[in-house]
C-alpha positions as CSV (number, residue, x, y, z in Angstrom):
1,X,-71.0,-59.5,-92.7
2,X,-69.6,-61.6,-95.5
3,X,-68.3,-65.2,-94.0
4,X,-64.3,-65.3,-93.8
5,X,-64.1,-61.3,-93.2
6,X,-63.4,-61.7,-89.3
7,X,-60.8,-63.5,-89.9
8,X,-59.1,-60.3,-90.8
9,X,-58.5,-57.6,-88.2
10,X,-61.6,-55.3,-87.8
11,X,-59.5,-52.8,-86.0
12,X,-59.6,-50.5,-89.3
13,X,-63.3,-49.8,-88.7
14,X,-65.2,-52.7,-89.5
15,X,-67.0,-54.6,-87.0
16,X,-68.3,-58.1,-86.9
17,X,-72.1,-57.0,-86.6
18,X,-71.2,-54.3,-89.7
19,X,-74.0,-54.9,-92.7
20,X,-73.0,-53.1,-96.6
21,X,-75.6,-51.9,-98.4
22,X,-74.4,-52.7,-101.7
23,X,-77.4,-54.1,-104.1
24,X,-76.2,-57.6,-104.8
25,X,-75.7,-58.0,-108.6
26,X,-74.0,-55.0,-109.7
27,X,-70.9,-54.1,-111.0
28,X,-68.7,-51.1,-109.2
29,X,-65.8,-49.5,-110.5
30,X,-63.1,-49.6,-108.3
31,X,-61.8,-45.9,-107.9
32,X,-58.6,-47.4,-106.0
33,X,-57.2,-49.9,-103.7
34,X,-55.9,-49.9,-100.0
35,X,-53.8,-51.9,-98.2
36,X,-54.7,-51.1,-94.8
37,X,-52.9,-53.1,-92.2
38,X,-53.6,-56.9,-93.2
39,X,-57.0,-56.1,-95.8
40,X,-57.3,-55.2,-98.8
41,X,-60.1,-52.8,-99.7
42,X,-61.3,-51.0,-102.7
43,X,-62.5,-47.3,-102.6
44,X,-66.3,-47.8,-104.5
45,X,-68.6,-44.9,-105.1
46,X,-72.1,-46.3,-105.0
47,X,-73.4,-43.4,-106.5
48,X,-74.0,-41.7,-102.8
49,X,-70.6,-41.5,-101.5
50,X,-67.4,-42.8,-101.9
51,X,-66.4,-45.6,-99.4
52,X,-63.9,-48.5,-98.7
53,X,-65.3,-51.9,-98.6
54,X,-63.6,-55.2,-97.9
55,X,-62.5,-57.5,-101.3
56,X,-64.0,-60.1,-100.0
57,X,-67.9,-58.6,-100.9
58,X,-66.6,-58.6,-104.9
59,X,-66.3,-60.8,-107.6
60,X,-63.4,-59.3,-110.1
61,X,-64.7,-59.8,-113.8
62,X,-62.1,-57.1,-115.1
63,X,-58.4,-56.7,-113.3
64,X,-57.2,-54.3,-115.8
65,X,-55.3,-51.1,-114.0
66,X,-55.9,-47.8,-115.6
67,X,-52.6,-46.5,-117.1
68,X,-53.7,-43.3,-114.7
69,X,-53.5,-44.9,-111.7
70,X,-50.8,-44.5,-108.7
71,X,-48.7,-45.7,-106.1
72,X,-47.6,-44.6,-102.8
73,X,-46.2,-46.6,-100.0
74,X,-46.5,-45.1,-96.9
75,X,-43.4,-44.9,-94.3
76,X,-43.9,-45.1,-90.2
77,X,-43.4,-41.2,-90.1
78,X,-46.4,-40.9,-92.9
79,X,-49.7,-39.3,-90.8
80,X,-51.9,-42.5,-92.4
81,X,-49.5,-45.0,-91.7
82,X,-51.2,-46.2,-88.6
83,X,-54.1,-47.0,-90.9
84,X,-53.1,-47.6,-94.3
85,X,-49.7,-49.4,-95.9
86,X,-50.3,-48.8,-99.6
87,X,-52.6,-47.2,-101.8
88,X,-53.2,-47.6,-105.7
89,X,-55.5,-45.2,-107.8
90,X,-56.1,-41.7,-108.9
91,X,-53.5,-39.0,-108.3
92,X,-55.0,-37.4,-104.9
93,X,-56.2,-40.7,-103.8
94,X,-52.7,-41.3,-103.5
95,X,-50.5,-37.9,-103.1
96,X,-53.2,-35.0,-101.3
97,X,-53.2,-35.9,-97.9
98,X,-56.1,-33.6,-97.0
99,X,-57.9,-35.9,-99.7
């Protein structure tokens, strides 16, 4: 696990021993962005599935938002909210909760 990320709280799903299989050296596109709890993580498709990794594992070399992108806060009566607090990105990503 990248150094620094257990500072953060792995109760989300991530666990200290956890290892990504990310080839080192690429660049991703960042499909969108979650705030979930006290991390931030972006939703990358590695070209297998799309998954949320930590910030922490990625170097930002282009922090322009799409014009397309969205934002939903989610409120303590939301189904998510006991895992996420905000989201950024693509319409569904966002606003289908069966997404």
């Amino acid at each position: 696990m990248m150094e620094g990320l257990s500072q953060y709280k792995l109760s989300i799903g991530y666990f200290e021993s956890l290892e990504f299989l990310l080839p080192l050296g690429n660049e991703y596109k960042v499909m969108g962005v979650i705030l979930a709890e006290d991390l931030i993580t972006y939703l990358i498709d590695d070209g297998n599935f799309p998954y949320l990794y930590p910030f922490h594992l990625f170097e930002v070399i282009d922090n322009s938002i799409s014009n397309k992108w969205h934002f939903k806060v989610y409120k303590i009566n939301d189904e998510l909210f006991s895992y996420a607090r905000a989201t950024w990105g693509y319409y569904e990503s966002c606003f289908a909760d069966n997404h």
